[in-house]
C-alpha positions as CSV (number, residue, x, y, z in Angstrom):
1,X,1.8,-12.1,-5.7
2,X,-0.7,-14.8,-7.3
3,X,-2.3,-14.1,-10.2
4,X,-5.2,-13.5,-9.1
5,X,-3.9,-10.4,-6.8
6,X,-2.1,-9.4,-9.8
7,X,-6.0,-9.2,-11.9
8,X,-7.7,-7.6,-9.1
9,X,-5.1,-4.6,-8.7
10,X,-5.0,-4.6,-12.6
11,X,-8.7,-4.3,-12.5
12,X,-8.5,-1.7,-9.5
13,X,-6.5,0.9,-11.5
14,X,-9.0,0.9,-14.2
15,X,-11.6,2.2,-11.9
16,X,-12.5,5.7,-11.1
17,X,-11.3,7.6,-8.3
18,X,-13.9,7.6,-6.3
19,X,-14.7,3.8,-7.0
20,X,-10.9,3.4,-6.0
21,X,-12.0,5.1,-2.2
22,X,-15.1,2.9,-2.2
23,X,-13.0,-0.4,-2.4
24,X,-10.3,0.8,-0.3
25,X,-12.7,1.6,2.4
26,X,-14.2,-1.6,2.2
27,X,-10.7,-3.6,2.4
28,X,-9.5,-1.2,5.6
29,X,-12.5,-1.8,7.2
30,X,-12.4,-5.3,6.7
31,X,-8.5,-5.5,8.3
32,X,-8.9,-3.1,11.2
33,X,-10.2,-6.8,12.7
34,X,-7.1,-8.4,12.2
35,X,-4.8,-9.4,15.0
36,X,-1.3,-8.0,13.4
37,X,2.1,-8.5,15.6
38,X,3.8,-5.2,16.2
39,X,6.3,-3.9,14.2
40,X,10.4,-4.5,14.9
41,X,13.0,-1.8,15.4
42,X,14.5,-3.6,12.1
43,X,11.4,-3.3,10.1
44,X,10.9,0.4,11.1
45,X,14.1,1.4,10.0
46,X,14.0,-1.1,6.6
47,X,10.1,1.4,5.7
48,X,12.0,4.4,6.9
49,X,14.6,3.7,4.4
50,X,12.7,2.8,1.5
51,X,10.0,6.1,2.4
52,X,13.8,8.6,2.1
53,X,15.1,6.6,-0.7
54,X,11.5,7.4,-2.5
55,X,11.8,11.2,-1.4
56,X,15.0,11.4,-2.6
57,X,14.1,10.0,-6.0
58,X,11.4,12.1,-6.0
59,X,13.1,15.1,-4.9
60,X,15.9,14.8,-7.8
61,X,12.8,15.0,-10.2
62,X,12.1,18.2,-9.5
């Protein structure tokens, strides 16, 4: 991640919730346009691991 990514997502957390929502809003909107290639079995199953792994970590914590 540049830099510059790295200062706007610093910058993002220091906003409020709701000004969050507003910015997030604007950036889906902005990539419902894009053309993305589907997803592979491979890279289905690599999210679905890291989502239990998460759980799991999350799960031991309470």
């Amino acid at each position: 991640m540049t830099v510059l990514a790295q200062e706007i997502l610093r910058n993002f957390d220091t906003l409020t919730n709701s000004e969050q929502l507003e910015i997030a809003m604007g950036i889906l909107r902005r990539l419902i346009s894009w053309d993305f290639p589907p997803l592979e079995d491979e890279d289905l199953a690599l999210n679905a691991d890291e989502l239990f792994l998460a759980l799991d970590q999350q799960e031991l914590r309470y």
